[in-house]
NUGUTI-740625 format. One record per residue (C-alpha): x, y, z; residue in three letters; residue number from 1. Coordinates in Angstrom, 2 decimals, padded with zeros to 5 digits. Each point is the difference from the previous one (the first is absolute). Layout:
+---------+---------+---------+-----+-----+
:      xx :      yy :      zz :   r :   k :
+---------+---------+---------+-----+-----+
:       X :       Y :       Z : ALA : NUM :
...
+---------+---------+---------+-----+-----+
***
This chain:
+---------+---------+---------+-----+-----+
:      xx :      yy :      zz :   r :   k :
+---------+---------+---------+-----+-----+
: -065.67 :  012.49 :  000.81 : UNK :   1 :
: -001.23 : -003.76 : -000.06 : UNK :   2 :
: -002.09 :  000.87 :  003.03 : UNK :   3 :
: -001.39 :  003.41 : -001.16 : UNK :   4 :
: -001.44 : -002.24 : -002.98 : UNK :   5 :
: -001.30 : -002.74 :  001.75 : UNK :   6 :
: -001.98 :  002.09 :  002.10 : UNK :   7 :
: -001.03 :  001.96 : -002.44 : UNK :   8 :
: -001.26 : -002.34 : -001.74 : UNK :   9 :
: -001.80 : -001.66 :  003.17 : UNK :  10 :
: -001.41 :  003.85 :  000.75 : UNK :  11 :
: -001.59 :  000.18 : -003.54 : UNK :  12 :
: -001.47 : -003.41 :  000.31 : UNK :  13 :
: -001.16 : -000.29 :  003.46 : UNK :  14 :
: -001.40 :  003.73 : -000.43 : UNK :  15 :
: -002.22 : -000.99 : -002.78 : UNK :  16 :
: -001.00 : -003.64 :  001.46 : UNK :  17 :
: -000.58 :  002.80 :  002.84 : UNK :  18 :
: -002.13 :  001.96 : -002.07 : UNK :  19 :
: -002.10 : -002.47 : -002.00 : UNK :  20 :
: -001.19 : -001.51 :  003.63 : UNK :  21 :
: -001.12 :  003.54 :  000.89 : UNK :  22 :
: -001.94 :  000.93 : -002.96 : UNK :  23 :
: -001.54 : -003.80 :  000.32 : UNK :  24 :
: -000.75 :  001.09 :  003.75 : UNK :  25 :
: -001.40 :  003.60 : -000.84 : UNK :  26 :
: -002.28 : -001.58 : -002.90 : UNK :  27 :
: -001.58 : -003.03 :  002.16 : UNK :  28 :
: -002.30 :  000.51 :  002.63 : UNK :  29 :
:  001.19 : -000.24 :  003.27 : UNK :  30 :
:  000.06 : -003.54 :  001.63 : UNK :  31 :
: -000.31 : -001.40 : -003.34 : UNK :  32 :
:  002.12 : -002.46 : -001.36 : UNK :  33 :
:  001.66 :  002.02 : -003.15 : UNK :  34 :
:  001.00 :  002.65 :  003.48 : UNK :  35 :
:  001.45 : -002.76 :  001.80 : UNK :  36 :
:  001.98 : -001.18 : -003.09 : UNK :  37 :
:  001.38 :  003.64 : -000.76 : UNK :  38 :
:  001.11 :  000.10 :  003.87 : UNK :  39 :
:  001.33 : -003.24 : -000.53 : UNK :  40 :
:  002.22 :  001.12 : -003.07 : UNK :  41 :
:  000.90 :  003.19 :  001.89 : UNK :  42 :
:  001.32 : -002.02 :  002.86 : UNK :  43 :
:  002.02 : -002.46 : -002.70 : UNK :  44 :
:  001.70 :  003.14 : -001.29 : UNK :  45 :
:  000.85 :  001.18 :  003.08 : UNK :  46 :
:  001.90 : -003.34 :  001.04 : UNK :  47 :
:  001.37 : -000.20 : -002.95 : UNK :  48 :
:  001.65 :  003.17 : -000.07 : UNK :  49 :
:  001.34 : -000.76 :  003.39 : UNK :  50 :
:  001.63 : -003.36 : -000.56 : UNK :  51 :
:  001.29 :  001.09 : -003.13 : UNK :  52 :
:  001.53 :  003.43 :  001.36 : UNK :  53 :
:  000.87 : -001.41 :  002.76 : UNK :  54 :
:  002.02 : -003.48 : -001.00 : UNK :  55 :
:  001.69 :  002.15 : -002.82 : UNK :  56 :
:  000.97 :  002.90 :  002.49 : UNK :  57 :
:  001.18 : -002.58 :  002.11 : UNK :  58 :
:  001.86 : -002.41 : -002.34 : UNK :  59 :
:  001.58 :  003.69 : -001.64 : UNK :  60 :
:  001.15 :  000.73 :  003.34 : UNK :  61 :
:  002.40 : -002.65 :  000.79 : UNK :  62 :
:  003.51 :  000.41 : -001.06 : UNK :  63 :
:  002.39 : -001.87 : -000.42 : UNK :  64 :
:  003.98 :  002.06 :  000.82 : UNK :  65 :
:  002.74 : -001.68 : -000.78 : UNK :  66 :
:  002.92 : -000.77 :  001.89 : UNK :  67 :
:  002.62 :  002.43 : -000.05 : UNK :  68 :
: -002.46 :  002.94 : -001.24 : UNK :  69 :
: -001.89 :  002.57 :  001.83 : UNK :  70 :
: -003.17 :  001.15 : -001.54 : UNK :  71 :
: -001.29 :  003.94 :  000.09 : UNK :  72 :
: -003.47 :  000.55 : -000.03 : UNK :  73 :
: -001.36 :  002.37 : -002.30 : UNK :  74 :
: -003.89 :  001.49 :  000.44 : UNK :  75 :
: -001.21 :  002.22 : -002.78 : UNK :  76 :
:  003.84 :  001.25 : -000.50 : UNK :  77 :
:  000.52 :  000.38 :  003.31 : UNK :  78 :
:  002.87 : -002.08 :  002.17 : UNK :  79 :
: -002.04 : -001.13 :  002.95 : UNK :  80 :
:  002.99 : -002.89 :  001.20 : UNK :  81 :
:  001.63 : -002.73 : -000.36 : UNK :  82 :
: -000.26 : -003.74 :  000.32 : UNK :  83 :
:  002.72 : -002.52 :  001.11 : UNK :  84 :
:  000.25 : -003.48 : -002.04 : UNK :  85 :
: -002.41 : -002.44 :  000.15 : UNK :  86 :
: -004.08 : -000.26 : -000.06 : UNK :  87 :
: -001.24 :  003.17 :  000.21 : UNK :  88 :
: -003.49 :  001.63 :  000.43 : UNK :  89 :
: -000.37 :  003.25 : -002.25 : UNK :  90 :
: -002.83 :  001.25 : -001.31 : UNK :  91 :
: -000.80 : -000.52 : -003.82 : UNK :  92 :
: -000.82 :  003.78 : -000.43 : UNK :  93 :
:  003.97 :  000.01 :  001.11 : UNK :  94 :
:  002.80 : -000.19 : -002.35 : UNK :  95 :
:  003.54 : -002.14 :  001.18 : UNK :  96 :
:  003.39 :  001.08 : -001.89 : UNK :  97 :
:  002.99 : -002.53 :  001.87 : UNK :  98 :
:  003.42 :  000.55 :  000.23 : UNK :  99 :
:  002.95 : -002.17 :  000.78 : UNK : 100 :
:  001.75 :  000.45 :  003.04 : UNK : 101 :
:  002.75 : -002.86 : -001.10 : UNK : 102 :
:  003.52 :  000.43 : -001.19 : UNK : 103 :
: -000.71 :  001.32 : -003.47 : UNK : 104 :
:  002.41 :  000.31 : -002.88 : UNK : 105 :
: -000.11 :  002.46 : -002.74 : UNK : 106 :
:  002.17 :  000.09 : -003.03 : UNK : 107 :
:  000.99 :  003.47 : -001.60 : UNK : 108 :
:  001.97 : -001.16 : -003.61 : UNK : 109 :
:  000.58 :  003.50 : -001.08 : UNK : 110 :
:  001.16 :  002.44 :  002.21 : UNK : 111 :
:  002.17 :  002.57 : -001.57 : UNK : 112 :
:  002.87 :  002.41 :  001.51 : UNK : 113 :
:  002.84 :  001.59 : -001.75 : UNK : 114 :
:  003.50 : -000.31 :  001.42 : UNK : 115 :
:  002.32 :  002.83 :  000.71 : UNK : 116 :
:  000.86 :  000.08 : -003.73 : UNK : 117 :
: -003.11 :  000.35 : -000.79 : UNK : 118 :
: -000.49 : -003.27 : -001.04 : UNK : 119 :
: -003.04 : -002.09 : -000.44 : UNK : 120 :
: -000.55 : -002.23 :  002.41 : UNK : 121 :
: -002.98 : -003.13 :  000.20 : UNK : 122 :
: -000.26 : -001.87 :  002.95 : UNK : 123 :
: -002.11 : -002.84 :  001.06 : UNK : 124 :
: -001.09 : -000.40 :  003.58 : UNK : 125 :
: -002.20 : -001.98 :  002.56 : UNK : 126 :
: -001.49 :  001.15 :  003.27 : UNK : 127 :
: -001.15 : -002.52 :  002.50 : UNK : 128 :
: -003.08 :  003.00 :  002.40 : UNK : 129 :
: -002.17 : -001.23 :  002.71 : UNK : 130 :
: -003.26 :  002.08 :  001.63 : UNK : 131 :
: -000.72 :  000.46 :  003.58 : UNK : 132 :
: -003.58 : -002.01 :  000.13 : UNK : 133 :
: -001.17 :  003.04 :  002.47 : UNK : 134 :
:  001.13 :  003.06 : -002.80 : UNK : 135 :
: -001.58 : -001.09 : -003.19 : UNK : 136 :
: -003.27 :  001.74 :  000.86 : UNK : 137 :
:  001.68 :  002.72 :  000.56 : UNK : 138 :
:  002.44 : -000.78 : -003.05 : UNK : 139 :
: -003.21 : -000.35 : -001.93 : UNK : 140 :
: -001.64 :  003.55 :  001.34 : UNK : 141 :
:  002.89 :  002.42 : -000.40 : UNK : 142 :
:  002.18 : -001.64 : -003.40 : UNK : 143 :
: -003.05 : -002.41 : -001.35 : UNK : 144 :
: -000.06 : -003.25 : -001.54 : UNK : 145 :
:  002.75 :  000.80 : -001.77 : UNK : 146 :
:  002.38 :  000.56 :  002.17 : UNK : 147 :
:  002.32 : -001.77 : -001.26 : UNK : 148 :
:  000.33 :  001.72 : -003.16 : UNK : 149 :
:  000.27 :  003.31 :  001.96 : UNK : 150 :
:  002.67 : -000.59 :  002.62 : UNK : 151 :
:  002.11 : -002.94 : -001.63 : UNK : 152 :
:  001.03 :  000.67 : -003.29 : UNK : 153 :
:  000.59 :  003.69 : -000.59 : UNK : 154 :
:  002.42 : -000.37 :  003.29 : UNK : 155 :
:  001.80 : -003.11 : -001.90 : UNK : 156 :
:  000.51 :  002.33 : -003.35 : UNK : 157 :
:  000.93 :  003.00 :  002.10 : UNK : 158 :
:  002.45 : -001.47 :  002.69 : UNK : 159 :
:  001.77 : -002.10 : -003.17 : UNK : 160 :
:  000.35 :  003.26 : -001.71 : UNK : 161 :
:  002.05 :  001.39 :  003.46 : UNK : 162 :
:  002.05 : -002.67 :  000.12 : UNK : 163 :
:  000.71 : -001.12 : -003.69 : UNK : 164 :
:  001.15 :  003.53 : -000.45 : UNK : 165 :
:  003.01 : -000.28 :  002.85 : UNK : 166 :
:  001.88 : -002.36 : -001.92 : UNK : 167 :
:  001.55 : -000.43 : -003.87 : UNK : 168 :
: -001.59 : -002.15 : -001.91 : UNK : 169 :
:  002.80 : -002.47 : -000.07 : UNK : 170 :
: -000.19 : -000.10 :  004.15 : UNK : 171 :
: -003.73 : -000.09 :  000.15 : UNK : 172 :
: -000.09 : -004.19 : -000.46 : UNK : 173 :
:  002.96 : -000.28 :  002.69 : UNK : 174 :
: -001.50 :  002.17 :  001.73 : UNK : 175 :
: -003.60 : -001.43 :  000.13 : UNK : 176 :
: -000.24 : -001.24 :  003.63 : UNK : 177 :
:  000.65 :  002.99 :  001.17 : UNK : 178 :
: -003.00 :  001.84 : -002.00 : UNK : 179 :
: -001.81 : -002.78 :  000.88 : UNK : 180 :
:  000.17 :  000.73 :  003.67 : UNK : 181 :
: -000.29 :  003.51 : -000.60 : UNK : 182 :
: -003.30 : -000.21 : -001.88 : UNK : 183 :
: -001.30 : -002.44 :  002.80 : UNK : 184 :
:  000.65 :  002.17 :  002.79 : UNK : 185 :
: -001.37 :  003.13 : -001.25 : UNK : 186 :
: -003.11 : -002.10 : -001.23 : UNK : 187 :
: -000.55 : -001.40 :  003.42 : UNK : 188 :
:  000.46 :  002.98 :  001.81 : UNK : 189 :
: -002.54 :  001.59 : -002.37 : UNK : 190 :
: -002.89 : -002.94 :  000.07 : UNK : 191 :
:  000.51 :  000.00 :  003.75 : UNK : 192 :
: -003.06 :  002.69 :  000.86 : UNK : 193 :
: -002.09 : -001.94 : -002.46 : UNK : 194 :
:  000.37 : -003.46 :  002.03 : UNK : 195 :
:  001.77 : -001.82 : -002.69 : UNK : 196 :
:  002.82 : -001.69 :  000.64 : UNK : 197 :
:  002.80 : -000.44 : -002.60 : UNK : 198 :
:  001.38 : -003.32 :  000.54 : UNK : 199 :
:  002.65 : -000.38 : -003.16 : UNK : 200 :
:  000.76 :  001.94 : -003.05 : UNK : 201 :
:  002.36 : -001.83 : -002.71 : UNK : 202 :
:  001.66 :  000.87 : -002.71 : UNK : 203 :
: -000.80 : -002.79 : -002.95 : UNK : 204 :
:  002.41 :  001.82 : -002.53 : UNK : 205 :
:  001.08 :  003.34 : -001.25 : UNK : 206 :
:  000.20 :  000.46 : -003.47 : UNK : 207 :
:  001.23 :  003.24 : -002.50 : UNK : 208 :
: -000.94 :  001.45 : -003.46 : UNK : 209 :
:  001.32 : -001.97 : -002.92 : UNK : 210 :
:  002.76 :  002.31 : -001.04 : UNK : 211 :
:  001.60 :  000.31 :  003.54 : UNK : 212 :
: -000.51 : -003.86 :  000.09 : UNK : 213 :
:  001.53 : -000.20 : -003.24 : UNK : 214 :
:  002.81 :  002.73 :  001.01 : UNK : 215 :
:  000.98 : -002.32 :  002.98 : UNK : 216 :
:  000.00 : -003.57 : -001.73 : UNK : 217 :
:  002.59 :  002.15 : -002.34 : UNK : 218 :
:  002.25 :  001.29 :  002.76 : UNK : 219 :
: -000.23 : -003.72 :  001.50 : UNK : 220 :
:  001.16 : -001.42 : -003.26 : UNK : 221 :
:  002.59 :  002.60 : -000.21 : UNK : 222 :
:  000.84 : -000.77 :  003.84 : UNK : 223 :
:  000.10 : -003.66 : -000.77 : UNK : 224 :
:  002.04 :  000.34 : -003.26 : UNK : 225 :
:  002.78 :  002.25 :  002.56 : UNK : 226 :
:  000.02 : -002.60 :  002.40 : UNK : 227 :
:  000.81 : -002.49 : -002.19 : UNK : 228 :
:  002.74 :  002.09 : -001.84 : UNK : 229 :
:  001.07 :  000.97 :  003.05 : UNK : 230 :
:  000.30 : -004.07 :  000.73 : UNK : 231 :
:  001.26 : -000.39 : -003.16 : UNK : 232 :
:  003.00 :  002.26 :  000.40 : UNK : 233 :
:  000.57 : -001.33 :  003.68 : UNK : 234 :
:  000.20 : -003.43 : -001.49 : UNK : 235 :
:  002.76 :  001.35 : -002.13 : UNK : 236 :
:  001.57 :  001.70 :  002.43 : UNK : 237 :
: -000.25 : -002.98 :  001.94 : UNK : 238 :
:  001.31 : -002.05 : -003.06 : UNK : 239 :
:  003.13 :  002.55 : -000.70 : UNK : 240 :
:  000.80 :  000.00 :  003.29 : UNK : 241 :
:  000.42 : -004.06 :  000.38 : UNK : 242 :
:  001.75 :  000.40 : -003.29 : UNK : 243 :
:  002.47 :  002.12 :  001.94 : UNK : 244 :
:  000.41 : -002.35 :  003.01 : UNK : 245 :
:  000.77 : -002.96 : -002.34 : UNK : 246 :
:  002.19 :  002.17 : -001.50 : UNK : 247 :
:  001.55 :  001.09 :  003.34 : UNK : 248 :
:  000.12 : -003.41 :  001.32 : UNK : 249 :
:  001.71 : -001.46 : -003.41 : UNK : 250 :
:  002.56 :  002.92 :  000.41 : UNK : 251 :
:  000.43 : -000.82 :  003.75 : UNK : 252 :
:  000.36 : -003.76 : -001.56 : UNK : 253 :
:  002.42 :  000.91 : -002.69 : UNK : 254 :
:  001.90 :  002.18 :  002.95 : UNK : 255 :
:  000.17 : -002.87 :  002.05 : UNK : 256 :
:  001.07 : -002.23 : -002.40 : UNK : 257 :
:  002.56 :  002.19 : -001.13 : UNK : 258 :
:  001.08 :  000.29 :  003.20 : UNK : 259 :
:  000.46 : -003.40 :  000.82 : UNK : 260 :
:  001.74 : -000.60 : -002.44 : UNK : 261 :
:  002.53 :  002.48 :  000.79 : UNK : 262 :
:  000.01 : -001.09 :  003.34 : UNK : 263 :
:  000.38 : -003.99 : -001.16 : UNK : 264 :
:  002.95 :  002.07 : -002.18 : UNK : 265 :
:  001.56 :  001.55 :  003.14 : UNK : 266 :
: -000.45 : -003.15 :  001.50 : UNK : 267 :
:  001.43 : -001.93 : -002.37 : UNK : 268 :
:  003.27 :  002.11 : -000.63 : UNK : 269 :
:  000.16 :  000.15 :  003.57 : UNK : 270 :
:  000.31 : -003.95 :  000.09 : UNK : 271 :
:  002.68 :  000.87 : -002.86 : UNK : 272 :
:  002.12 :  002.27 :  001.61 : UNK : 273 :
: -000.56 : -002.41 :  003.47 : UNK : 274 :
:  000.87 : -003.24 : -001.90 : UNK : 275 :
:  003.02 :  002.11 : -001.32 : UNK : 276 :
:  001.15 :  001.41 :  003.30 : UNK : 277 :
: -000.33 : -003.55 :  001.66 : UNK : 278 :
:  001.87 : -001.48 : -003.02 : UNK : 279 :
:  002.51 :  002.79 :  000.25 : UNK : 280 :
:  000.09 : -000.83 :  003.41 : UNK : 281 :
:  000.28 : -003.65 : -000.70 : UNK : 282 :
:  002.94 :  000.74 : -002.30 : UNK : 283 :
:  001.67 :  002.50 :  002.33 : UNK : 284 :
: -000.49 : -002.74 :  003.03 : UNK : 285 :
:  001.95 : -002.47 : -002.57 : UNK : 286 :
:  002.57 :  002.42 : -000.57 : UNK : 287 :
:  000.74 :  000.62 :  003.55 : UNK : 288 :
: -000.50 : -004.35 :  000.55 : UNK : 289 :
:  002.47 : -000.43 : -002.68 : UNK : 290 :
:  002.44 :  002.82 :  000.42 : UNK : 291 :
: -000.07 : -001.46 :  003.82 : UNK : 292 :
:  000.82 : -003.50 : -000.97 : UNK : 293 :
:  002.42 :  000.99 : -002.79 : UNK : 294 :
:  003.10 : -000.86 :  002.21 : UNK : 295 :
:  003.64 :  000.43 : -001.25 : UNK : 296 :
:  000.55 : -003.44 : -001.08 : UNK : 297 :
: -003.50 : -000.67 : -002.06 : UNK : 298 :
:  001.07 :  003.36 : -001.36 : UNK : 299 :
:  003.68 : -001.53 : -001.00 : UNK : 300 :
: -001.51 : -003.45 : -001.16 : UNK : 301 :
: -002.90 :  001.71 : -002.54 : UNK : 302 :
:  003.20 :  001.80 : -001.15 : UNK : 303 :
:  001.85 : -002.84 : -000.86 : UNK : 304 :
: -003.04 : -001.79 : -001.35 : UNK : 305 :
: -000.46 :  002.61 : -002.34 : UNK : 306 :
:  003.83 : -000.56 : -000.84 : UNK : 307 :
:  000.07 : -003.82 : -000.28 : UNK : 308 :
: -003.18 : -001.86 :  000.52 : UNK : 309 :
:  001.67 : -003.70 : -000.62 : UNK : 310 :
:  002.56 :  001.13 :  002.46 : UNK : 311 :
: -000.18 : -002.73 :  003.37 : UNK : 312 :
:  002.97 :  001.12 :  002.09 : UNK : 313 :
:  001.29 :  003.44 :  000.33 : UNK : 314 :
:  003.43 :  000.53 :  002.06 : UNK : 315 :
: -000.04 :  003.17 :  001.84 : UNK : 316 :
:  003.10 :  001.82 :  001.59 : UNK : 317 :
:  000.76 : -000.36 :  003.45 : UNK : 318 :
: -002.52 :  001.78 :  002.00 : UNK : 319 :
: -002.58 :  000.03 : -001.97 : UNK : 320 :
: -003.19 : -002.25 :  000.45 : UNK : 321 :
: -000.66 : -003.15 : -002.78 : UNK : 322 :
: -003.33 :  000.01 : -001.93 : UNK : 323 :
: -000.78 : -003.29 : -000.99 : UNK : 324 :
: -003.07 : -000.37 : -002.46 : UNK : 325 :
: -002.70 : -001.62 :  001.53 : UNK : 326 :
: -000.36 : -002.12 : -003.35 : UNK : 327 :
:  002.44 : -002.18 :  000.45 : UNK : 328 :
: -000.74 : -001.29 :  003.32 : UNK : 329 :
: -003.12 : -001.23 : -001.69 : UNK : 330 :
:  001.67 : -001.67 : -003.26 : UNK : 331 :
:  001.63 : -002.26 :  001.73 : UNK : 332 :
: -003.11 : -001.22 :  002.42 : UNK : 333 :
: -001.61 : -002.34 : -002.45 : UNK : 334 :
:  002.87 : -003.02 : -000.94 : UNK : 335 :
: -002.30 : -001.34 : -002.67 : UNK : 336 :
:  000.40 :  002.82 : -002.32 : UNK : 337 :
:  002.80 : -000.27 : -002.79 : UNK : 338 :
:  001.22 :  002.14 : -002.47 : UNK : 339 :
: -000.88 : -001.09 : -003.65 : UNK : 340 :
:  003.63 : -000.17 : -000.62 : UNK : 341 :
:  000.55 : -002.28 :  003.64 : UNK : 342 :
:  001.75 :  002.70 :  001.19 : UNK : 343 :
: -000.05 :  000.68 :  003.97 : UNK : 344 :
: -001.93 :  002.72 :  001.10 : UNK : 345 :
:  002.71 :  001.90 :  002.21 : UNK : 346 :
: -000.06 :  000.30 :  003.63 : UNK : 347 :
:  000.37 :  002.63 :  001.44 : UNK : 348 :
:  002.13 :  000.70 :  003.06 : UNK : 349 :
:  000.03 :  002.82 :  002.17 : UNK : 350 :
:  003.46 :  001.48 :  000.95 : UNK : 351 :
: -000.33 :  002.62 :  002.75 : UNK : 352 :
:  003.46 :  001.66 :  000.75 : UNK : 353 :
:  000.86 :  001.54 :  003.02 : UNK : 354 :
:  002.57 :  002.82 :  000.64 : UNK : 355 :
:  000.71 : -001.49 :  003.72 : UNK : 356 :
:  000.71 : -003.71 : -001.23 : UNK : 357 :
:  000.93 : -000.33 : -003.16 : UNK : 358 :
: -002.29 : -003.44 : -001.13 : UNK : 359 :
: -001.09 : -001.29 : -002.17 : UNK : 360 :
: -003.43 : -002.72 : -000.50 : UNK : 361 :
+---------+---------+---------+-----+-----+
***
């Protein structure tokens, strides 16, 4: 447009610097000096217009691509090719529209499905597309400059839509990855023909109408207050059921107790009834030692003890054996010991008798 002006301008100028040397020519005589100025202004224009037209044309012609962009040359509407990045000649009567052929990203915020329910749903999303360098003229000849807009984002809305619409609403957000590959795939395998490449779709969040949202924080509060009733009444359980153990265990303990006690009991009257049967037996062992020893004589001399206790000397008929108490062979050991009234202790003398001989000591 910049160069359509400029020479414009330079046209309109030069034509009438152009003109005014003419008319001086056609008024002067020829080989006069007013003819030779007018040819001299006609020749002015005409450099003029040249060196202008020309450094603009060719300072309007140079352009600059960047890297990472191809350019598609556009003459009077019409796509005539394309230009790699760069410097680039093109003329100015041609128009340039670039396009990126990096890893682009585009953001979608509000792409809405409905769930099997029926449901609202909103979902944000990214896609990370690339373009073949070699198919955006012919990207730009059969879609147009807006391509993008064409292809991209009614297939986002649409392939959401098939796959929000598998799923309840609750399973749509655990079930996310798997839409998201979904939608990828059928993207990519639709962009394909067009020479874009889908690198990446993500899911940046799903969201719902207020009232579901509202319906679910409800049944999560009502979830949460279960789960802690249900802890609640475990923890009681829990508590009633140690209160049983203790009790269990303090029965067990009373059992035991009980029980040795009893058995200390046993074991004590058994000690009872052993010391008795080994006393018994000590008594019974004493019987049989003293009815052993009990001889006929001790039995005669404890009989006349009983009788006479002061009696020293007992005379027994012929025959019979003499008991002689045992006492008085000790009185009359010790010959210091008097009677208070000085009378002699007695001695006592033995007097066996004999049937066969007849004496007498």
């Amino acid at each position: 447009m910049v160069w359509f002006v400029s020479v414009a301008v330079a046209i309109v100028l030069c034509g009438v610097a152009f003109l005014f040397g003419r008319a001086m020519r056609s008024e002067a005589e020829p080989g006069s000096p007013e003819a030779d100025r007018g040819l001299i202004v006609i020749v002015l224009a005409i450099i003029v217009f040249v060196i202008w037209a020309g450094a603009h044309t060719a300072l309007s012609s140079l352009k600059q691509i960047e890297a990472g962009h191809v350019a598609v040359v556009y003459q009077f509407g019409e796509i005539v090719g394309s230009r790699g990045e760069g410097l680039q000649f093109i003329a100015p009567w041609q128009e340039i529209r670039t396009e990126s052929i990096r890893v682009q990203r585009a953001r979608f915020d509000n792409v809405s499905g409905f769930s099997a329910e029926t449901q609202d749903v909103i979902i944000s999303t990214t896609v990370n597309y690339q373009v073949d360098p070699g198919a955006v003229e012919f990207l730009y000849r059969t879609v147009g400059p807006n391509w993008f807009d064409i292809l991209v984002e009614p297939r986002i809305n649409q392939y959401f839509k098939a796959e929000t619409v598998k799923y309840n609403t609750v399973d749509i957000a655990p079930n996310r990855e798997t839409i998201r590959e979904n939608v990828r795939a059928a993207l990519a395998a639709d962009l394909q023909e067009f020479s874009v490449t889908v690198q990446d779709l993500l899911i940046d969040n799903v969201d719902f109408n207020p009232d579901f949202k509202r319906s679910i924080e409800e049944k999560q509060i009502a979830a949460q207050n279960a789960l802690r009733e249900q802890e609640r009444i475990a923890q009681a359980q829990a508590e009633a059921l140690q209160a049983e153990e203790r009790a269990k265990g303090e029965a067990r303990a009373v059992e035991a107790r009980a029980e040795g006690d009893a058995n200390a009991e046993i074991e004590r009257a058994r000690g009872n009834a052993e010391a008795i049967r080994l006393r018994a037996e000590a008594q019974a062992y004493a019987n049989r030692t003293i009815d052993e020893s009990l001889t006929e004589q001790i039995l005669q001399f404890l009989a006349i003890d009983k009788l006479a206790p002061d009696l020293d000397i007992a005379l027994i008929p012929s025959g019979q054996n003499i008991i002689i108490d045992p006492a008085t062979l000790l009185s009359g050991d010790d010959p210091d010991e008097e009677d208070e009234d000085d009378v002699p202790t007695p001695v006592t003398t033995t007097t066996s008798t004999t049937a066969g001989t007849g004496e007498e000591n």
